[in-house]
Backbone as ProteinMPNN parsed JSONL, in Angstrom:
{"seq_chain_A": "XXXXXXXXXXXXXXXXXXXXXXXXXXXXXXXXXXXXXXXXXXXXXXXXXXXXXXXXXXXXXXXXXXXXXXXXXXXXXXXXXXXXXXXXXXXXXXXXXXXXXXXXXXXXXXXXXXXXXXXXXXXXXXXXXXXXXXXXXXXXXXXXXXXXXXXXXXXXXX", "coords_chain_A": {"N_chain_A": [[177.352, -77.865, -54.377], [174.837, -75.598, -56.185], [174.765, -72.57, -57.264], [174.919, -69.456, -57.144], [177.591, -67.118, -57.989], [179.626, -64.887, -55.448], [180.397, -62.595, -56.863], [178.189, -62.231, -57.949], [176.251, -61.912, -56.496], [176.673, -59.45, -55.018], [176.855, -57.797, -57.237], [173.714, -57.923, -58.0], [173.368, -56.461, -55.349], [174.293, -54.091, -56.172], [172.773, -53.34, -58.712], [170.276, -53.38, -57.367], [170.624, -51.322, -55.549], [170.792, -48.904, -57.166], [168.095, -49.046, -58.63], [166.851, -48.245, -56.923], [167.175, -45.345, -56.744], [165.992, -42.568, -57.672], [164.871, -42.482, -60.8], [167.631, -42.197, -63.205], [168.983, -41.251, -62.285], [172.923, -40.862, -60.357], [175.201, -42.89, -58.644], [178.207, -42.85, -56.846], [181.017, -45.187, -56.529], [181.785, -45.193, -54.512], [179.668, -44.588, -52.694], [177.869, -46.271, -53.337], [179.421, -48.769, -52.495], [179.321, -48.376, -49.488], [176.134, -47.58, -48.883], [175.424, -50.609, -49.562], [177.13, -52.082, -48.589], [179.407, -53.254, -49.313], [182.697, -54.34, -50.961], [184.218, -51.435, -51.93], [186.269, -51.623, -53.912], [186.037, -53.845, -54.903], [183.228, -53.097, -56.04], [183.984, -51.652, -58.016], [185.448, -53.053, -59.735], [182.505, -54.726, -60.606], [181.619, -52.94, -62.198], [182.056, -52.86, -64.798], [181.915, -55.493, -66.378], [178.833, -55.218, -65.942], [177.903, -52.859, -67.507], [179.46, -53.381, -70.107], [177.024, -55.121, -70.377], [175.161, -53.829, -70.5], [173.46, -52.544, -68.715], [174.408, -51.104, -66.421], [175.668, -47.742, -67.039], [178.218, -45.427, -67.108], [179.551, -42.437, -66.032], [182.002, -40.125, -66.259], [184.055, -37.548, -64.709], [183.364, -34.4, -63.356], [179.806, -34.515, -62.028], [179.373, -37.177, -62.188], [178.748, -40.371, -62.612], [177.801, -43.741, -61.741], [175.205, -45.573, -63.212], [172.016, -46.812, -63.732], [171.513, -48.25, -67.431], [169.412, -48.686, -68.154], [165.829, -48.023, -68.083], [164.703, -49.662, -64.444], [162.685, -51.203, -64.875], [162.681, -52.704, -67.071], [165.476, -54.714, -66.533], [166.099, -57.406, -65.577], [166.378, -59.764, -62.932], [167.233, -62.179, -64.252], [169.259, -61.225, -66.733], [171.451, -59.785, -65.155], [172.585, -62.302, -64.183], [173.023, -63.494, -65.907], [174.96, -61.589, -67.427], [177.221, -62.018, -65.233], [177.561, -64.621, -64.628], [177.455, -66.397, -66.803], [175.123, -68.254, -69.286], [172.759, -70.163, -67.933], [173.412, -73.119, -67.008], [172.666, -75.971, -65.515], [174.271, -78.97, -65.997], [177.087, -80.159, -67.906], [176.164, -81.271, -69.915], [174.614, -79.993, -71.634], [175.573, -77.659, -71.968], [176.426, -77.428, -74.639], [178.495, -77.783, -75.567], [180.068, -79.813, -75.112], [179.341, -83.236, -76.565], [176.744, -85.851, -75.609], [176.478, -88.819, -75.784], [174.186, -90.254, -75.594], [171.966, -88.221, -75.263], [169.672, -87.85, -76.975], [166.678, -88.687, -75.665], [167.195, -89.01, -73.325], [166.338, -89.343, -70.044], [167.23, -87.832, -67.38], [168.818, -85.799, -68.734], [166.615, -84.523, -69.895], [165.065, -83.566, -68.017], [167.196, -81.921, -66.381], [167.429, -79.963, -67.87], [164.335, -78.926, -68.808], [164.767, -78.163, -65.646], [166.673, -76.154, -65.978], [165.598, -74.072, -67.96], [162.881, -73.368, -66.163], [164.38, -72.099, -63.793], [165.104, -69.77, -65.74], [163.071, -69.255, -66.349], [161.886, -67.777, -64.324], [163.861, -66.233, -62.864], [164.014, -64.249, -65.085], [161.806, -63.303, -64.714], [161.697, -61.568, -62.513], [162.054, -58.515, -62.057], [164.066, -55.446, -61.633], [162.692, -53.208, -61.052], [160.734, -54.032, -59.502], [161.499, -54.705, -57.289], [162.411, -52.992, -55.534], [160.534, -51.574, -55.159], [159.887, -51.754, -52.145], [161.743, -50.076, -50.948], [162.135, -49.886, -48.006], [162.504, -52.08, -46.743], [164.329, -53.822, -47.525], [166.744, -51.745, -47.04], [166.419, -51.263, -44.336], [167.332, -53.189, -43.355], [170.31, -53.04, -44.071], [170.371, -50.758, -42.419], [170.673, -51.936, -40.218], [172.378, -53.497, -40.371], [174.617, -51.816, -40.482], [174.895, -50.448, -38.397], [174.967, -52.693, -36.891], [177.787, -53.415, -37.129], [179.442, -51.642, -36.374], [178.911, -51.535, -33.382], [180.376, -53.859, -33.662], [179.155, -56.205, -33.566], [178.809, -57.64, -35.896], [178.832, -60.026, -36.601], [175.499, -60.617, -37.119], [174.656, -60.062, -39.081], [175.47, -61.332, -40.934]], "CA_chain_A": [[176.31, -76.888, -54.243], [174.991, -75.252, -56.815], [174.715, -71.61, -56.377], [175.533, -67.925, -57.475], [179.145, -66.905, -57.265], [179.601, -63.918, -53.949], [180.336, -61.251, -57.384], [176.836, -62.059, -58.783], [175.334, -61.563, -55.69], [176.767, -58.156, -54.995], [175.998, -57.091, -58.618], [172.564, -57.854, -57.741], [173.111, -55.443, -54.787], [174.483, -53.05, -56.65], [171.549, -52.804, -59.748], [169.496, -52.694, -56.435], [170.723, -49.557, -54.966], [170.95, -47.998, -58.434], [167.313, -48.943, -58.977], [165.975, -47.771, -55.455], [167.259, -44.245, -56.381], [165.178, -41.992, -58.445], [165.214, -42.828, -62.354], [168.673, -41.092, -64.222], [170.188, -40.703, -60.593], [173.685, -41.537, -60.861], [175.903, -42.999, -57.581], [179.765, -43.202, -57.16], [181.105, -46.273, -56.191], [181.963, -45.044, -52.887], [178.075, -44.304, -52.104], [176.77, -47.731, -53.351], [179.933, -49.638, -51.478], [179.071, -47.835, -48.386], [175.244, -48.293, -48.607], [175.209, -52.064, -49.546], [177.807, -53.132, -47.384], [180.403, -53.651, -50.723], [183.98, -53.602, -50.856], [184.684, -50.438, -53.092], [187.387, -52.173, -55.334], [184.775, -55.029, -55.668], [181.973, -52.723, -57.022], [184.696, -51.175, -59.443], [185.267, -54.92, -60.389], [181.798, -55.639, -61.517], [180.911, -52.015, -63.414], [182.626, -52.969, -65.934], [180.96, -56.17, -66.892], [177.431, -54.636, -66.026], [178.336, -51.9, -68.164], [179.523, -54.129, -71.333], [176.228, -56.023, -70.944], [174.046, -52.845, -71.291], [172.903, -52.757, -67.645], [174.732, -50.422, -66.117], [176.103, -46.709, -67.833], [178.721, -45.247, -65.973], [180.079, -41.177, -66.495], [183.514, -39.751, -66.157], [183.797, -36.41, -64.425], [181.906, -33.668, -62.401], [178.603, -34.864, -62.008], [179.829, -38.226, -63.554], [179.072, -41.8, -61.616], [176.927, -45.042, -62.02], [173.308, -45.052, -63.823], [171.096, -47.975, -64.436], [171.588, -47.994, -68.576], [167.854, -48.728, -68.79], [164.801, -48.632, -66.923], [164.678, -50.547, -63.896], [161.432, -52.425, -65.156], [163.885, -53.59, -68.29], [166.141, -55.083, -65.89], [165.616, -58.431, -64.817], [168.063, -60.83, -62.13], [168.795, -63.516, -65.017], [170.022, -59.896, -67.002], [172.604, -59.681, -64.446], [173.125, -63.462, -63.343], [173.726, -64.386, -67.199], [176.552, -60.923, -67.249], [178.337, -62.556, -64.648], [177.979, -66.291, -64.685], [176.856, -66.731, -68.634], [174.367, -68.867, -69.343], [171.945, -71.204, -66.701], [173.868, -74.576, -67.304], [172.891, -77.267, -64.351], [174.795, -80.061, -66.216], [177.36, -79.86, -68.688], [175.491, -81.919, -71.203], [173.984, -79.163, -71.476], [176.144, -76.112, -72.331], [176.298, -76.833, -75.858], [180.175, -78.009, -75.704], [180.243, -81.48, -74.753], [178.462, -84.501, -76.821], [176.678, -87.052, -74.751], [175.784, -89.792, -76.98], [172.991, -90.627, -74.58], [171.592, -86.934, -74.872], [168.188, -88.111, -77.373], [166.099, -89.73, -74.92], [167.754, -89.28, -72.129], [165.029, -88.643, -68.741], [167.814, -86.829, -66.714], [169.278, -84.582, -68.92], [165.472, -83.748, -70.178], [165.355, -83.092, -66.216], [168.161, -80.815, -66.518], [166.696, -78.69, -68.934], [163.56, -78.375, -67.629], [164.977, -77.517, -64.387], [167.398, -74.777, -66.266], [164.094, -73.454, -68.593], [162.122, -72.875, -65.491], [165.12, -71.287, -63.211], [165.565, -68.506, -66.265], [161.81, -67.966, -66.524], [161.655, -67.061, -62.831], [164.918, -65.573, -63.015], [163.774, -63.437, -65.911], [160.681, -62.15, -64.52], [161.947, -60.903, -61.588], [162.873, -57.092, -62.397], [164.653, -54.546, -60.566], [161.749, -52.295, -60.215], [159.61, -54.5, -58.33], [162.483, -55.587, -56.134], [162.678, -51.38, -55.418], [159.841, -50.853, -54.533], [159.661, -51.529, -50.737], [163.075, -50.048, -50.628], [162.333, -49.552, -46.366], [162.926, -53.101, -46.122], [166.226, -54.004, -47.78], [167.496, -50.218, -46.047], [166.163, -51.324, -42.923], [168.16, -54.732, -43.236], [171.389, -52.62, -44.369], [170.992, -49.871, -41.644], [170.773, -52.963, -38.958], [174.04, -53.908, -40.244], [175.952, -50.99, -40.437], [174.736, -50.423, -36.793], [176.161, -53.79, -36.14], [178.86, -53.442, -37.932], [179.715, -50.483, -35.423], [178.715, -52.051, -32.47], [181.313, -54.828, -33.502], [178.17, -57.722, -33.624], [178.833, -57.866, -37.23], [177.964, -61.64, -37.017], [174.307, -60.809, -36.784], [174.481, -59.52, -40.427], [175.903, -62.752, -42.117]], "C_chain_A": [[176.114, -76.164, -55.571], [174.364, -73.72, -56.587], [175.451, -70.658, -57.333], [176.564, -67.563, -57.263], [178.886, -65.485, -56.307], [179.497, -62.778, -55.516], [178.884, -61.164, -57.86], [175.734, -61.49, -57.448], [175.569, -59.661, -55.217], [176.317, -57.074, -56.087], [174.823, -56.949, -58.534], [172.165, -56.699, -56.97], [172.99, -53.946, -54.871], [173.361, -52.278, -57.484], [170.685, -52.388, -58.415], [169.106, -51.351, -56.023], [170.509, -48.811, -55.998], [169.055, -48.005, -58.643], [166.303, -48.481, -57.657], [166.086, -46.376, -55.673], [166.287, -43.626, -57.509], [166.12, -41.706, -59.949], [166.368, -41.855, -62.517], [169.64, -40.456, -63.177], [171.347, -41.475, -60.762], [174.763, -41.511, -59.358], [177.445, -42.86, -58.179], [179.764, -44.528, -56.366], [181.238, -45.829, -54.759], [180.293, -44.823, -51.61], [177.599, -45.712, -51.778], [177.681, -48.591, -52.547], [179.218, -48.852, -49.996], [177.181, -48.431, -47.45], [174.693, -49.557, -48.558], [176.198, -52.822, -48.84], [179.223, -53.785, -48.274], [181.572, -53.242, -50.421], [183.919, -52.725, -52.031], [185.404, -50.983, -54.226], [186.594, -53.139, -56.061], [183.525, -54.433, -56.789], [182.426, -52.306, -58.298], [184.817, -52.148, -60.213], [184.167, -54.559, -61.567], [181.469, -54.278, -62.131], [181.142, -52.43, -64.647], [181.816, -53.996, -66.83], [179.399, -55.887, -66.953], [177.246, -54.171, -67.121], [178.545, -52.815, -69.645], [178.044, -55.015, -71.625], [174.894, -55.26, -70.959], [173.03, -52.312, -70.031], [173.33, -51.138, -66.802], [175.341, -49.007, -67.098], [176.773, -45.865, -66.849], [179.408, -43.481, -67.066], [181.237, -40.391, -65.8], [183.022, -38.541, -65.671], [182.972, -35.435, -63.446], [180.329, -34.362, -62.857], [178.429, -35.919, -62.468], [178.913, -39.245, -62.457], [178.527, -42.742, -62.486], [175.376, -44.961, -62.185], [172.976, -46.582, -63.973], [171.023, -47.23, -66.297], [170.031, -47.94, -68.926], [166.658, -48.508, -67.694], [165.015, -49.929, -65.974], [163.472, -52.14, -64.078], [161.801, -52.933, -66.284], [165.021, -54.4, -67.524], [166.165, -56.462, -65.472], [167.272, -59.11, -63.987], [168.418, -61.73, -63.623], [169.869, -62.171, -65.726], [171.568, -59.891, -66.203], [173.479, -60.654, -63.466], [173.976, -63.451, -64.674], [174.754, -63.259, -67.402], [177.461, -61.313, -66.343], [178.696, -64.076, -64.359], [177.698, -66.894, -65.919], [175.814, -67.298, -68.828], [173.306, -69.236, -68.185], [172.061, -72.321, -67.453], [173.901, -75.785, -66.211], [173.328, -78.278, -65.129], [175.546, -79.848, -67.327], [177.013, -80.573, -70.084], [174.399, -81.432, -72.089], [174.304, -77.896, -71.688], [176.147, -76.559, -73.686], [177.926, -77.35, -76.423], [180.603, -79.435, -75.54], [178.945, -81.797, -75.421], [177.886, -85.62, -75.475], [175.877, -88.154, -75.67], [174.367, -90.39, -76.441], [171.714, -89.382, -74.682], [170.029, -87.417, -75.473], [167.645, -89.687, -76.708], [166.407, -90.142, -73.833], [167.103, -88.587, -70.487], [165.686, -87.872, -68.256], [168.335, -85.873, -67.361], [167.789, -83.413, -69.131], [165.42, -82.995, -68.683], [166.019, -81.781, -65.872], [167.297, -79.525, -66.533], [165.597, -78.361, -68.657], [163.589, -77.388, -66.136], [165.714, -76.243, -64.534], [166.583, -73.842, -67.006], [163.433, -72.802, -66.841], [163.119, -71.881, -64.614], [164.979, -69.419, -64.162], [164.086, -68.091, -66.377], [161.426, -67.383, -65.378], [162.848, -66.215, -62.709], [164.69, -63.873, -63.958], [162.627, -62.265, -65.641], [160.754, -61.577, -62.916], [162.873, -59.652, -62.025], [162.994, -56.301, -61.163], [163.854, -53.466, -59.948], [160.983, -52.851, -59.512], [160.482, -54.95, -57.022], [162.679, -54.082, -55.414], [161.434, -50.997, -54.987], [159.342, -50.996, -53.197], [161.262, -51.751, -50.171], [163.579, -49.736, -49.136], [162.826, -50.88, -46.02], [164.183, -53.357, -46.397], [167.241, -52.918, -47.038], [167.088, -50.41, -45.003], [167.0, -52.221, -42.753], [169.899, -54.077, -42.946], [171.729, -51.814, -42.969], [171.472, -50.817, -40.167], [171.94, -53.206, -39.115], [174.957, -53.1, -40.327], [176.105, -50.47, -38.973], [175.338, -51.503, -35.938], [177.215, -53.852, -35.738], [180.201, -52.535, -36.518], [179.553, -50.457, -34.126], [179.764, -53.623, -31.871], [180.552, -56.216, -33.362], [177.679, -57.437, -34.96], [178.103, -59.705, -37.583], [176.146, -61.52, -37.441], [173.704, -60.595, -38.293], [175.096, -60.322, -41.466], [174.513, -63.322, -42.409]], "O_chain_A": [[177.151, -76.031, -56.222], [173.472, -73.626, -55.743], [176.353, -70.971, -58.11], [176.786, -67.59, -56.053], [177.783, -64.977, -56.507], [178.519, -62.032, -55.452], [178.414, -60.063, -58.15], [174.703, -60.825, -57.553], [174.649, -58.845, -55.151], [175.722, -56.002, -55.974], [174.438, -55.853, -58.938], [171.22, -55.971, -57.274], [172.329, -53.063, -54.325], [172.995, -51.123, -57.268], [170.372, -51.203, -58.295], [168.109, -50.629, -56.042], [169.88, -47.797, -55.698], [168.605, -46.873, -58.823], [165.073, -48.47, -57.689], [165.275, -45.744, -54.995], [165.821, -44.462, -58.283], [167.198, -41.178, -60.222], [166.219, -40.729, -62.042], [170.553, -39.631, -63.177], [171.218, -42.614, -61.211], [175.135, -40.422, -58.92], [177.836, -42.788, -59.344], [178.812, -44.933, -55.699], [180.539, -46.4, -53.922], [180.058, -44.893, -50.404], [177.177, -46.229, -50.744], [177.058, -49.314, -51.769], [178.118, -49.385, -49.848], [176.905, -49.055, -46.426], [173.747, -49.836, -47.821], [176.099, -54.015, -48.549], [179.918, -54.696, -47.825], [181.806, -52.192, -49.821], [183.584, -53.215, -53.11], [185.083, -50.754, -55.392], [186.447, -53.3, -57.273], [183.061, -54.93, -57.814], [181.815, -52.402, -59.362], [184.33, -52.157, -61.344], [184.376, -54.263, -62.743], [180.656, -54.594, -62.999], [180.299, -52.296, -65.534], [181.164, -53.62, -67.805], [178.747, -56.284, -67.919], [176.52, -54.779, -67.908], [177.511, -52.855, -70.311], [177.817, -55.52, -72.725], [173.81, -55.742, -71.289], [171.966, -51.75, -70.29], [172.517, -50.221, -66.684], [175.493, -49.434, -68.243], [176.165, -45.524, -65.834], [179.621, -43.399, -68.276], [181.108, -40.125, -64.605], [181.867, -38.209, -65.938], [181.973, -35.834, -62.848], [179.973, -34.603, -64.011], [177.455, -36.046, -63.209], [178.429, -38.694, -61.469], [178.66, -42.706, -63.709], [174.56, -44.41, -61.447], [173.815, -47.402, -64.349], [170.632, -46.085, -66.522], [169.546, -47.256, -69.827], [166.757, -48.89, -66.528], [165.387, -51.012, -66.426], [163.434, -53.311, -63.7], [161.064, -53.866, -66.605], [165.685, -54.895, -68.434], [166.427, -56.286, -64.282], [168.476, -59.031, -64.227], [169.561, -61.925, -64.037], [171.042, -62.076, -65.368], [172.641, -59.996, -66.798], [174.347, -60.438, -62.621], [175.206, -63.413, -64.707], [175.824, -63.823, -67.633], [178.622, -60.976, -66.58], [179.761, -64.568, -63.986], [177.75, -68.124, -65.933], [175.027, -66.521, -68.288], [173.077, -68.275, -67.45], [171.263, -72.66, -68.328], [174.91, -76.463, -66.02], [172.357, -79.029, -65.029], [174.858, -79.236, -68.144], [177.6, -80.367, -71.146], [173.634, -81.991, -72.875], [173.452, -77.009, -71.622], [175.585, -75.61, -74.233], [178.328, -77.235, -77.581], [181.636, -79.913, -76.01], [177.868, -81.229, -75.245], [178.612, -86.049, -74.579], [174.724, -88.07, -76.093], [173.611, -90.995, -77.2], [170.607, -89.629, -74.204], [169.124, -87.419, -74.639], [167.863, -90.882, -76.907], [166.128, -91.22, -73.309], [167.447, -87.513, -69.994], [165.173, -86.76, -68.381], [168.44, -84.844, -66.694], [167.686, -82.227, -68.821], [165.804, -81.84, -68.497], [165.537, -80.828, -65.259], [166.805, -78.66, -65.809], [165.596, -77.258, -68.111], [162.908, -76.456, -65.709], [165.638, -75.345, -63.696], [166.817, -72.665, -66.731], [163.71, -71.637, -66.558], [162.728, -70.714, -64.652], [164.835, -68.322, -63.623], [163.761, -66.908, -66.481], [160.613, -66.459, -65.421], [162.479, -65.126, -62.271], [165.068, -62.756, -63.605], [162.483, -61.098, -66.005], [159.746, -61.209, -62.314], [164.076, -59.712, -62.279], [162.379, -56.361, -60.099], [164.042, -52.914, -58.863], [160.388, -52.128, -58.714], [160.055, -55.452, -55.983], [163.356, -54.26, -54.401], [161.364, -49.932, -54.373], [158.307, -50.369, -52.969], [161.839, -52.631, -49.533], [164.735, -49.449, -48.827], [163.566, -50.951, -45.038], [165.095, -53.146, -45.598], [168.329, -53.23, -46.556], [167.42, -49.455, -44.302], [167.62, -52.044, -41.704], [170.605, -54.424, -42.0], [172.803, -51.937, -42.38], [172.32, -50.508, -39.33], [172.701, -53.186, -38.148], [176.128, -53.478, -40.268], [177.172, -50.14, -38.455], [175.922, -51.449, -34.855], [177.698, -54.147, -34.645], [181.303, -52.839, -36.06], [179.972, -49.466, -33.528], [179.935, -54.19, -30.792], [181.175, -57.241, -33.088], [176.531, -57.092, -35.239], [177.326, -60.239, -38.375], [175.647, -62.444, -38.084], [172.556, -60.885, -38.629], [175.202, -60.009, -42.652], [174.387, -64.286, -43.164]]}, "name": "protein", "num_of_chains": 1, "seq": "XXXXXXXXXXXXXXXXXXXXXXXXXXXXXXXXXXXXXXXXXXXXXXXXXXXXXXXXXXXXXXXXXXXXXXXXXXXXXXXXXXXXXXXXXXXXXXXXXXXXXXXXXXXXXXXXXXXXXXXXXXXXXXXXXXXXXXXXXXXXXXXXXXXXXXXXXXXXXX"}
């Protein structure tokens, strides 16, 4: 399969919540695990890498927490696929690290690449403020599951 690892997808959740709240608003981890459904230790996990890749800005202290580092309309998903999975490499003939002596002129890797070009330009132009702005639906999705959750028909929210 090829596919997003579970931390990239929560990171995603995370810039989410951060970009649903009003610009320069700053959560604790215990807010954004709570509202996205996150283990706490997990969200502490990924600040860090967010944070090193210019995404996130995080503040020590009274009045301290978690900020979106930039505008949410500077933001895009590859932004925060390529901080936690690096690149967009469907084939390794294709990262840049391995020779394939076959590589000039070769239909499938062109294939590849193509197929990894178009992923990052859709990837890229999907930003966090447009994904924010019909923040009733994703919070309608969330409150269904914490209602589940609490009802003990947690399945319904996989």
């Amino acid at each position: 399969m090829i596919g997003i690892s579970r931390q990239t997808d929560y990171a995603a959740r995370l810039v989410l919540h951060l970009a649903s709240l009003p610009e320069g608003t700053r959560a604790s981890i215990a807010e954004i695990a709570e509202a996205r459904l996150l283990p706490a230790p997990f969200v502490r996990r990924l600040i860090g890498g967010l944070a090193k890749a210019g995404i996130l800005q995080t503040t020590r202290g009274t009045g301290g927490g978690i900020a979106l580092a930039r505008p949410a309309s500077e933001i895009s998903l590859l932004d925060v696929v390529t901080a936690l999975e690096g690149p967009i490499v469907l084939n390794q003939c294709l990262d840049g690290h391995h020779h394939c002596p076959l590589a000039h002129g070769c239909p499938i890797q062109a294939a590849w690449a193509e197929a990894a070009r178009t992923l990052e330009t859709h990837l890229a132009g999907v930003r966090f403020d447009a994904l924010a702005r019909s923040p009733e639906t994703h919070l309608a999705a969330h409150l269904r599951c914490h209602s589940a959750l609490r009802t003990q028909a947690a399945s319904s929210c996989s």
